[in-house]
DSSP file (Angstrom, degrees, kcal/mol; ACC not computed):
  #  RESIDUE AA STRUCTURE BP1 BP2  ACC     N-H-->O    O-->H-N    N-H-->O    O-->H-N    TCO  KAPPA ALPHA  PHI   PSI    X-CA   Y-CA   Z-CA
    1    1 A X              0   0    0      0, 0.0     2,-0.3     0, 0.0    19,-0.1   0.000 360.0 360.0 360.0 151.2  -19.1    1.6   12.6
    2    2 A X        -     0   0    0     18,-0.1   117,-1.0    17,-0.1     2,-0.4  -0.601 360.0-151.7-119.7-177.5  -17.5   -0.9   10.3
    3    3 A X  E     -a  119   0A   0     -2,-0.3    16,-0.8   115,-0.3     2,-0.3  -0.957  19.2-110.5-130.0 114.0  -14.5   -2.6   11.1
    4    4 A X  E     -aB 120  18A   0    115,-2.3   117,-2.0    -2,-0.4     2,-0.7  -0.542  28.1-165.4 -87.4 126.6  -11.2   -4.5    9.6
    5    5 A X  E     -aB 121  17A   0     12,-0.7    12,-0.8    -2,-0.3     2,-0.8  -0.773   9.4-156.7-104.7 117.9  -11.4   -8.4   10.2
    6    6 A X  E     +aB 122  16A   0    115,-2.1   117,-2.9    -2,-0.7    10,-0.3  -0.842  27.5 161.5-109.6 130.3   -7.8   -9.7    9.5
    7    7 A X  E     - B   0  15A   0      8,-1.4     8,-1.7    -2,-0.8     2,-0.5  -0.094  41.0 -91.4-127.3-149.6   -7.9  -13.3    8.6
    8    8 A X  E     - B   0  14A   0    118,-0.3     2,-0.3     6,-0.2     5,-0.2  -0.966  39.2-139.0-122.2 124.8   -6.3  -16.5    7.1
    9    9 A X    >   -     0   0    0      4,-4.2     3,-2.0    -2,-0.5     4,-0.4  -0.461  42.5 -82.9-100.0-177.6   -7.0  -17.2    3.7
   10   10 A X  T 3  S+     0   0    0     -2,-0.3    -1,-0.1     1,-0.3    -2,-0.0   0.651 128.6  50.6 -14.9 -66.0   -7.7  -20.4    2.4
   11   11 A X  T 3  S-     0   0    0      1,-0.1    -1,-0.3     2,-0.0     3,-0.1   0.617 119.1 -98.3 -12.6 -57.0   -3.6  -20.8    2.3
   12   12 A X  S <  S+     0   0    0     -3,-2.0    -3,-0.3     1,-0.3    -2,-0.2  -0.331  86.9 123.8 139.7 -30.8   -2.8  -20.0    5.4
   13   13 A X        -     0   0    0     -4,-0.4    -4,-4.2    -5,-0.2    -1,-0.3   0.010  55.9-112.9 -48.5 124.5   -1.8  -16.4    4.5
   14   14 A X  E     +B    8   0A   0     18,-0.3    18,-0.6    -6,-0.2     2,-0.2  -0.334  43.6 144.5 -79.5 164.1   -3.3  -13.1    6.0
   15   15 A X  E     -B    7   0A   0     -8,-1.7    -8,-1.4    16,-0.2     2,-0.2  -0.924  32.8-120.5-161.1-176.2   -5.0  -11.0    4.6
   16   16 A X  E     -B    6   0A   0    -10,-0.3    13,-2.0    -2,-0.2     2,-0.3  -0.902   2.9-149.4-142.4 173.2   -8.2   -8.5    5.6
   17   17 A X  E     -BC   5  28A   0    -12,-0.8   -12,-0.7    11,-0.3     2,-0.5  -0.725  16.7-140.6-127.4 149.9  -12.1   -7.5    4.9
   18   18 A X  E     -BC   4  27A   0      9,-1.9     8,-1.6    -2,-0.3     9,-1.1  -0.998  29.5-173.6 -94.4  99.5  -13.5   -4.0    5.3
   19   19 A X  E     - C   0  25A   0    -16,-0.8     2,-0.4    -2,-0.5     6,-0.2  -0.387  12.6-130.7 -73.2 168.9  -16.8   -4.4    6.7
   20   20 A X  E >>  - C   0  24A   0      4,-0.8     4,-0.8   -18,-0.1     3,-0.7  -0.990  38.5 -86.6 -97.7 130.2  -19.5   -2.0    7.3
   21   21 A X  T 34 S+     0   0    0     -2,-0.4   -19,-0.1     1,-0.3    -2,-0.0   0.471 128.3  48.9  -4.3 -32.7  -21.5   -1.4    9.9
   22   22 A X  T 34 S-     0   0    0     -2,-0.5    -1,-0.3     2,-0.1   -20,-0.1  -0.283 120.0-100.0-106.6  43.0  -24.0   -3.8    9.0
   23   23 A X  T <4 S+     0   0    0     -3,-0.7     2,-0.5     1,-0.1    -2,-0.2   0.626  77.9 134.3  64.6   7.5  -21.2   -6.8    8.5
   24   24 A X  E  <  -C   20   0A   0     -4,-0.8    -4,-0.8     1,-0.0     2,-0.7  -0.735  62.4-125.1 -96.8 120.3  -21.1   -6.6    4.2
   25   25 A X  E     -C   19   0A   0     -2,-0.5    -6,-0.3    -6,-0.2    71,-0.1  -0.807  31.8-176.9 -78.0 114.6  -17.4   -6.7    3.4
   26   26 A X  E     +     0   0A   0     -8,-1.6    70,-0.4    -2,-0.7     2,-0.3   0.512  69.3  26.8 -68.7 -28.9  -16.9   -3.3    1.2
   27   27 A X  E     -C   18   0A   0     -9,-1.1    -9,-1.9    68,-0.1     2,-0.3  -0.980  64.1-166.0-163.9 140.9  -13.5   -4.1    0.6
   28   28 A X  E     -CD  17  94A   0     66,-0.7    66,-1.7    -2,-0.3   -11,-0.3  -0.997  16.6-144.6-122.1 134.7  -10.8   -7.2    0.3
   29   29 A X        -     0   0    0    -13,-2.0    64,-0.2    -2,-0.3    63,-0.1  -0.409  20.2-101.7 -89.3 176.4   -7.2   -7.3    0.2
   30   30 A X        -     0   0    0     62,-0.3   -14,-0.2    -2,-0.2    -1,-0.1  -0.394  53.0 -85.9 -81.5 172.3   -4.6   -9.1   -1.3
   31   31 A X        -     0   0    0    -16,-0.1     2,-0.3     2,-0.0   -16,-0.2  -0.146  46.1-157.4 -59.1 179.7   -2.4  -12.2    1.0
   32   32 A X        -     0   0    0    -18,-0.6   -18,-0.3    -3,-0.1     3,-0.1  -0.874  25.3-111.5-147.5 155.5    0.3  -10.5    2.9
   33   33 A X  S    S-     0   0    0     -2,-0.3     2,-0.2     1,-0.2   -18,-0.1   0.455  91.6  -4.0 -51.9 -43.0    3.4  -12.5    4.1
   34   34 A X  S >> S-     0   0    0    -20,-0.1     3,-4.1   -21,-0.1     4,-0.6  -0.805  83.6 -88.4 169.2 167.2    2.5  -12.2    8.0
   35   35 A X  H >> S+     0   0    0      1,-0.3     4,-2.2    -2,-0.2     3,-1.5   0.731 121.5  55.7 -52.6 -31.5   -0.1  -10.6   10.3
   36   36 A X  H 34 S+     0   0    0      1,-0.2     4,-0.4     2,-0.2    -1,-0.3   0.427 106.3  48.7 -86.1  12.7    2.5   -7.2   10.4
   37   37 A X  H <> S+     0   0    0     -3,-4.1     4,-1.5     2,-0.1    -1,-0.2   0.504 107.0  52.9-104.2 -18.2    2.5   -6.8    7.2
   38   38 A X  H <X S+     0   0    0     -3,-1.5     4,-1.7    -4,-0.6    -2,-0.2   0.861 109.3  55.4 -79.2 -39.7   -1.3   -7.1    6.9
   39   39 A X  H  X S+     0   0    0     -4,-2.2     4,-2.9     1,-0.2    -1,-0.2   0.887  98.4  55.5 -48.6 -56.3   -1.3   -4.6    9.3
   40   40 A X  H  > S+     0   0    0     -4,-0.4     4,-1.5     1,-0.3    -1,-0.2   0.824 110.4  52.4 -42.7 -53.5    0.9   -2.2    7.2
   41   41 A X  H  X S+     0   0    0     -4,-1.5     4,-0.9     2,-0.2    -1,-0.3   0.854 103.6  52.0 -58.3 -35.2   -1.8   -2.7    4.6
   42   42 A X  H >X S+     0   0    0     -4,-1.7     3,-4.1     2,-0.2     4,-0.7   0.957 111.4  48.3 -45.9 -90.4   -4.6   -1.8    6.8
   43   43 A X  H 3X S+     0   0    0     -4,-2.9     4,-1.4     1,-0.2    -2,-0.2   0.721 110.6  52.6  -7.5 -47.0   -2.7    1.5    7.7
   44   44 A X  H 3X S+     0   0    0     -4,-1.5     4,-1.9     2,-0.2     5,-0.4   0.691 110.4  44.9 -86.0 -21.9   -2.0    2.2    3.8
   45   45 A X  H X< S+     0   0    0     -3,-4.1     3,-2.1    -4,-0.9     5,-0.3   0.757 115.1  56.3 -83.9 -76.8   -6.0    1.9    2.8
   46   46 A X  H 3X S+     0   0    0     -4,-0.7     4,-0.6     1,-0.3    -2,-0.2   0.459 116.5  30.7  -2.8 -58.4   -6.5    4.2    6.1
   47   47 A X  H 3< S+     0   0    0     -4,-1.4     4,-0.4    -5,-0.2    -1,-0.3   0.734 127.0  42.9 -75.8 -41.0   -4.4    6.8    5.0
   48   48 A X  T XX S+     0   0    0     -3,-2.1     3,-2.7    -4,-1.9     4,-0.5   0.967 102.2  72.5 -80.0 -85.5   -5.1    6.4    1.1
   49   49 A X  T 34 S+     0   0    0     -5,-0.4    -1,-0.1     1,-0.3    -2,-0.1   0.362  99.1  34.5 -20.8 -58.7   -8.7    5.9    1.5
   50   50 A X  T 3< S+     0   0    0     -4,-0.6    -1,-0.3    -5,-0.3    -2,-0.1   0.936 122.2  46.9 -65.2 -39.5  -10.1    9.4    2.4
   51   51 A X  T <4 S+     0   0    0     -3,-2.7    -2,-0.2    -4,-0.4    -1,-0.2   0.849  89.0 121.6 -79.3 -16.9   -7.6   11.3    0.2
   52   52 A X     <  -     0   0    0     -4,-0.5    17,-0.3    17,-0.1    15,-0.1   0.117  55.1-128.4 -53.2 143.3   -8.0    9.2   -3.0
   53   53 A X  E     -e   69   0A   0     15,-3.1    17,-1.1    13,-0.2     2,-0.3   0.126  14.8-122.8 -68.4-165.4   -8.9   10.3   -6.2
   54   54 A X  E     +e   70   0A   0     15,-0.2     2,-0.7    14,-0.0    17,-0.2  -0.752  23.8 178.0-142.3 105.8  -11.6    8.9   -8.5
   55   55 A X  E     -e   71   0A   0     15,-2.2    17,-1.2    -2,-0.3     2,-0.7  -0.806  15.5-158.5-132.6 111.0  -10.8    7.6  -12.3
   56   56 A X    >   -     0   0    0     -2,-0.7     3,-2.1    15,-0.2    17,-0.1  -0.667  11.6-177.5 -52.1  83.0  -13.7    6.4  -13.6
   57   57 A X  T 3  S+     0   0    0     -2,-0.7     5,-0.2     1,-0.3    -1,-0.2   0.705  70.5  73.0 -78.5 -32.0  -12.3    4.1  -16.4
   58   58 A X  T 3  S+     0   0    0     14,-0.7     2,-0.8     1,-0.1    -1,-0.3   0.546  83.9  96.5 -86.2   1.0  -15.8    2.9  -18.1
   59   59 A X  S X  S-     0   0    0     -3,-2.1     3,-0.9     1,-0.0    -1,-0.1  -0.735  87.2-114.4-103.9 142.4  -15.8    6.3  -19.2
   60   60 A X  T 3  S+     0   0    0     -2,-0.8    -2,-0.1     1,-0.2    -1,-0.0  -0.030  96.7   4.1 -45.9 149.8  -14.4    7.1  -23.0
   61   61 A X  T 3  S-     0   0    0      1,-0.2    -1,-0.2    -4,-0.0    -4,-0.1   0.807  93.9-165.9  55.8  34.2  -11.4    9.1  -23.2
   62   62 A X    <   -     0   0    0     -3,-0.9     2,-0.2    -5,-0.2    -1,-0.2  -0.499  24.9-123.5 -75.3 152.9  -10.8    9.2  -19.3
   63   63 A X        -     0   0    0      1,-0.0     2,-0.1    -7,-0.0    -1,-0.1  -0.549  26.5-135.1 -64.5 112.4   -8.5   11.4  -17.5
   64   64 A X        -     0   0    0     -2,-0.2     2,-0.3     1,-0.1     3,-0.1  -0.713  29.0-144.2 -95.8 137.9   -6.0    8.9  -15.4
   65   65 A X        -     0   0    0      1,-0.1     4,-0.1    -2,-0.1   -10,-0.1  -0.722  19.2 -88.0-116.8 158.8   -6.0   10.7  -12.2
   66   66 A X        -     0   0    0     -2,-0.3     2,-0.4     1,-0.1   -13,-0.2  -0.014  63.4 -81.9 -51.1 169.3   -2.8   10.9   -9.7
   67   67 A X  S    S+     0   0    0     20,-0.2    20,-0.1     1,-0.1     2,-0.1  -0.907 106.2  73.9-114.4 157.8   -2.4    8.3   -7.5
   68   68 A X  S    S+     0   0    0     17,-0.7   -15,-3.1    -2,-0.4     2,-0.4   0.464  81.5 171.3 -77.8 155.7   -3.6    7.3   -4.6
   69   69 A X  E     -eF  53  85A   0     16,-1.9    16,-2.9   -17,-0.3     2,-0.4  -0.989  46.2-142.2-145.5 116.8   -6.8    6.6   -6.9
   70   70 A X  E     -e   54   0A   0    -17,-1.1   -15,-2.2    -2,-0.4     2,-0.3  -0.766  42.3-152.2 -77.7 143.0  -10.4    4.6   -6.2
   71   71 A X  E     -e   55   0A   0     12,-0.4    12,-2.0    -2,-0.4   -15,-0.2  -0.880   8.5-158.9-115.2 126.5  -10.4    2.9  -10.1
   72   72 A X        +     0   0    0    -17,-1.2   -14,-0.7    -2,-0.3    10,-0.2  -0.503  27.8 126.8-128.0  92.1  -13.6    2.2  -11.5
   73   73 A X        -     0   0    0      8,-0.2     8,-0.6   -16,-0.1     2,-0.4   0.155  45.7 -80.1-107.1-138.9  -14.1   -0.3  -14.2
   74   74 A X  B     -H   80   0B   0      6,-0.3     6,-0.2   -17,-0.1    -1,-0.1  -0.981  24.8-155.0 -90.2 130.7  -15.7   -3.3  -15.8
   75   75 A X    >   -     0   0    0      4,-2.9     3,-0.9    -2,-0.4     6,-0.0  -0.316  40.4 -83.0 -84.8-179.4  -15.2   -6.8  -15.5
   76   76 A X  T 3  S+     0   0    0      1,-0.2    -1,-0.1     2,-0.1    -2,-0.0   0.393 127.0  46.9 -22.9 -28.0  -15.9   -9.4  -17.8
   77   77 A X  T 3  S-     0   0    0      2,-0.1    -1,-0.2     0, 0.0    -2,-0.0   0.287 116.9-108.7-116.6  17.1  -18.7   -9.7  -17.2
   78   78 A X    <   +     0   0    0     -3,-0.9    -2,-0.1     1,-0.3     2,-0.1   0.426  70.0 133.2  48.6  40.0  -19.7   -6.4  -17.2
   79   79 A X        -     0   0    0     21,-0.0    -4,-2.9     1,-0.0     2,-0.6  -0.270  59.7-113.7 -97.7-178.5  -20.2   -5.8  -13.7
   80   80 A X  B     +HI  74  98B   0     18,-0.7    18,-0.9    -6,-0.2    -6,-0.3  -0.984  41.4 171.8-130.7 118.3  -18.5   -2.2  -12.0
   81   81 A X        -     0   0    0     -2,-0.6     2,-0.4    -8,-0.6    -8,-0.2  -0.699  18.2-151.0-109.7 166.8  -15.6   -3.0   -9.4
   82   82 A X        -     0   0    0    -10,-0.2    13,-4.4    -2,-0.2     2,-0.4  -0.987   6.0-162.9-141.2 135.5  -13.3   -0.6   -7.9
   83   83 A X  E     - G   0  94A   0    -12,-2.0     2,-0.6    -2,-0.4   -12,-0.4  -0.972  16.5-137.8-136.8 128.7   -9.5   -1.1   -6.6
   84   84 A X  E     - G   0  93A   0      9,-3.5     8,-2.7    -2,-0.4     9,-0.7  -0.651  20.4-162.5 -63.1 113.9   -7.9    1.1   -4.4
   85   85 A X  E     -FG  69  91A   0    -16,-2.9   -16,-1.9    -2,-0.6   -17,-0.7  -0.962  12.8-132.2-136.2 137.7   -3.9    2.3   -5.0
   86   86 A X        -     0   0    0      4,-2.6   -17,-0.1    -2,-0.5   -18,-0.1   0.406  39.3 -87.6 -57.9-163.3   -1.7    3.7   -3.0
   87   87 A X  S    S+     0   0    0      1,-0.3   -20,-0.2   -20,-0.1    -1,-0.1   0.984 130.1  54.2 -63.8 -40.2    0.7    6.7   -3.8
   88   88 A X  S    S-     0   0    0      1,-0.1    -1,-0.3     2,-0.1    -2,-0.1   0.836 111.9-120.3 -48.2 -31.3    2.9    4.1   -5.1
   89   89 A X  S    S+     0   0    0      1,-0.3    -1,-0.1   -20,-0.0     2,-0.1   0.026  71.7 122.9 117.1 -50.8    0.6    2.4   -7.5
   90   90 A X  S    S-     0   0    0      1,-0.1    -4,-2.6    -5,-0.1     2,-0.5  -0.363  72.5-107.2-115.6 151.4    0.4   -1.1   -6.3
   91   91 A X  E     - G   0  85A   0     -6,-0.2    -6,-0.2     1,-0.1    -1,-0.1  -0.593  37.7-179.5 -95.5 124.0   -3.7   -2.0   -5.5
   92   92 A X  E     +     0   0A   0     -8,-2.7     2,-0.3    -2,-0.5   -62,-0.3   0.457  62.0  18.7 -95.5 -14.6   -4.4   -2.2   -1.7
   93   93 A X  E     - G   0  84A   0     -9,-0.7    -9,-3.5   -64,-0.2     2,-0.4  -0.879  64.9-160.5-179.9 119.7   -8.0   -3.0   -1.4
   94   94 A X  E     -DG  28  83A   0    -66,-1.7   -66,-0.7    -2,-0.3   -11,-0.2  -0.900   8.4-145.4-132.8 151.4  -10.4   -4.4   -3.8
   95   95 A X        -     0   0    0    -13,-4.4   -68,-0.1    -2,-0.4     3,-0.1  -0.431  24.0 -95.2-104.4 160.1  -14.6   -4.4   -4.0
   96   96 A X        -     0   0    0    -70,-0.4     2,-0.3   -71,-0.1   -14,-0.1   0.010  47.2 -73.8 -46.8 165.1  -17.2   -6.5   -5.1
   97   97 A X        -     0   0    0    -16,-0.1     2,-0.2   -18,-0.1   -16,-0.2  -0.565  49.0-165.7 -41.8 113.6  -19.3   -7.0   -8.6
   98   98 A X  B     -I   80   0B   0    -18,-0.9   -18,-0.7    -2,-0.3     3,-0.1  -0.801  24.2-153.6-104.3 159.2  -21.7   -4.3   -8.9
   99   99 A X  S    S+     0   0    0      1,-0.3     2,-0.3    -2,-0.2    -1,-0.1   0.682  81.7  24.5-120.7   3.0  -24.4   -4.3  -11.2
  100  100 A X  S    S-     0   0    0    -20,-0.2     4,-0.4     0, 0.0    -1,-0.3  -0.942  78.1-122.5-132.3 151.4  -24.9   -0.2  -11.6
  101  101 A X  S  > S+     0   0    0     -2,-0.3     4,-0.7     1,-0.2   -22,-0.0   0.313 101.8  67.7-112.7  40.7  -22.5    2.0  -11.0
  102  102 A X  H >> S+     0   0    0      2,-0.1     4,-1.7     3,-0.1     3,-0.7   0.885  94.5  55.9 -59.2 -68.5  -24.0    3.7   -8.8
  103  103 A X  H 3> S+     0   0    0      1,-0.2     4,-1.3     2,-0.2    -2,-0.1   0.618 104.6  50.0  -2.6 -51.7  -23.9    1.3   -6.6
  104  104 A X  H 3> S+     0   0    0     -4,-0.4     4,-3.2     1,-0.2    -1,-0.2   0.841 104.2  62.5 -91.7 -35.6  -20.1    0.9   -6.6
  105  105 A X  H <X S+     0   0    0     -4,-0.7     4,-1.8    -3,-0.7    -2,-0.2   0.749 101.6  49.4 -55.0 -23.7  -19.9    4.6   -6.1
  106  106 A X  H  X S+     0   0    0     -4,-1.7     4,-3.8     1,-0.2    -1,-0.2   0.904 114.0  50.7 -83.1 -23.4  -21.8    4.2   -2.5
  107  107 A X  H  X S+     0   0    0     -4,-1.3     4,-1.8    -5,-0.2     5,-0.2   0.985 113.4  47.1 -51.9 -54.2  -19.1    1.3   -1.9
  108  108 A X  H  X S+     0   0    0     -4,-3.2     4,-0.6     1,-0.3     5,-0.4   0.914 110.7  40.7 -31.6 -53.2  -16.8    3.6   -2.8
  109  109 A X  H  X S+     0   0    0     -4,-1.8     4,-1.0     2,-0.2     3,-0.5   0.803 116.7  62.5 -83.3 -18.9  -17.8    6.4   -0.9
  110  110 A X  H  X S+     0   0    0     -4,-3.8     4,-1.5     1,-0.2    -1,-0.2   0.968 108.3  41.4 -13.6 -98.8  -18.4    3.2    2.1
  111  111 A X  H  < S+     0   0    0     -4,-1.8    -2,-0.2     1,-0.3    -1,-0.2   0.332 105.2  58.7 -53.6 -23.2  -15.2    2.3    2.2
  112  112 A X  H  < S+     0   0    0     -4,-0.6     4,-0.5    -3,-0.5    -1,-0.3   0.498 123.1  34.2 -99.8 -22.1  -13.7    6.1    2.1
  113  113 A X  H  < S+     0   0    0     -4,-1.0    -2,-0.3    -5,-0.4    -3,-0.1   0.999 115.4  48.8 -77.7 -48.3  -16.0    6.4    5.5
  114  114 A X  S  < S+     0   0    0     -4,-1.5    -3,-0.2     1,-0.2     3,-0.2   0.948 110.4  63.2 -69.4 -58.7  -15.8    2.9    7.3
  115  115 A X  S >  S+     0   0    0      1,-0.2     3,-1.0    -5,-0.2   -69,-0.2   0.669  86.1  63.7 -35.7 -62.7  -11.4    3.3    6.6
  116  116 A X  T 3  S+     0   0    0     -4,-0.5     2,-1.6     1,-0.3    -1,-0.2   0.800 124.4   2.3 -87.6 -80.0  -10.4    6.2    8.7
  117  117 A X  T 3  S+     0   0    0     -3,-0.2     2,-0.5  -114,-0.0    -1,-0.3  -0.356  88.0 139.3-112.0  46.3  -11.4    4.8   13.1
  118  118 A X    <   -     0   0    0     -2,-1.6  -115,-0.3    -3,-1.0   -72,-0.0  -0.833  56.8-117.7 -78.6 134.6  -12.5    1.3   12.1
  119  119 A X  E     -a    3   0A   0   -117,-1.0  -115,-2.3    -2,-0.5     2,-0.3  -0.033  17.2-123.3 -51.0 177.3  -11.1   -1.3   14.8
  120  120 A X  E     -a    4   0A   0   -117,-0.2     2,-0.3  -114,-0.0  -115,-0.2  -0.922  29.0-163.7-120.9 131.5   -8.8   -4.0   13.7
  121  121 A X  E     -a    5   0A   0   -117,-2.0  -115,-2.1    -2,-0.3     2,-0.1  -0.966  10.3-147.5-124.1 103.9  -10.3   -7.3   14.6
  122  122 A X  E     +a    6   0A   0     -2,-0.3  -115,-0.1  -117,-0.2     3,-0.1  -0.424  29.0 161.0 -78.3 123.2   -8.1  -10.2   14.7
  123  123 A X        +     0   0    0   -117,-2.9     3,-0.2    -2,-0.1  -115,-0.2  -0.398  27.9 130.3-133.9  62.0  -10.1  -13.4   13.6
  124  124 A X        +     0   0    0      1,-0.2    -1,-0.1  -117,-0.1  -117,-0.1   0.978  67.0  60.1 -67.5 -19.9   -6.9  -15.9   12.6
  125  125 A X  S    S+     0   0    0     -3,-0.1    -1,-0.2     2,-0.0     2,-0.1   0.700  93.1  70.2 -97.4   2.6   -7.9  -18.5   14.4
  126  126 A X              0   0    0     -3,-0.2  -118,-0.3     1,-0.1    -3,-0.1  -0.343 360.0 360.0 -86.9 169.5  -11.3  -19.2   12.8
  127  127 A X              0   0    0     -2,-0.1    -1,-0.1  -120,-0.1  -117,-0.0   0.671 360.0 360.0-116.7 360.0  -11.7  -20.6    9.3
């Protein structure tokens, strides 16, 4: 079972990881304001996460799907990331560099598993 670790980042700010079962953070989030807000984000990947759609962007002529939406594109460097958005729009939870996208599709499909009973693990006070 994987878990959400909510922490401090470098700033001071919270923010959270999606782990996996084996400890690889699937998923990062943006800072948040304070710890109840982080929470509120937690909540929003929870909820979004199973039901999300999928729009593959690296392919020509894609279909923009409804939100909430898994996004899958290319970086700069031409590795395949994925960002999660809510119903609103605004991107809740974002993955590593991949170097197929296959790959990013098992994150995906991780992260649509890990979300729904994963603990919340509070680690603020470590660095």
């Amino acid at each position: 079972m994987g878990k959400f670790e909510i922490k401090q980042a470098k700033n001071g700010s919270p923010m959270f990881n999606l782990k996996a079962g084996n400890g690889e953070i699937i998923g990062t989030s943006e800072q948040y304001s304070s710890v109840d807000a982080c929470k509120s984000g937690i909540a929003s990947v929870q909820k979004n996460a199973p039901i999300a759609n999928l729009e593959d962007q690296t392919k020509e002529g894609f279909e923009p799907a409804k939100n909430p939406k898994f996004e899958i594109y290319q970086d700069k460097r031409g590795e395949f990331r994925f960002r999660l958005k809510a119903g609103n729009g605004e991107t809740i939870l974002t993955g590593e560099g991949y170097k197929a996208k296959t790959s990013c599709k098992k994150g995906i499909a991780s992260i649509r598993k890990n979300a729904v009973d994963s603990p919340i693990v509070e680690k603020l006070d470590e660095a």
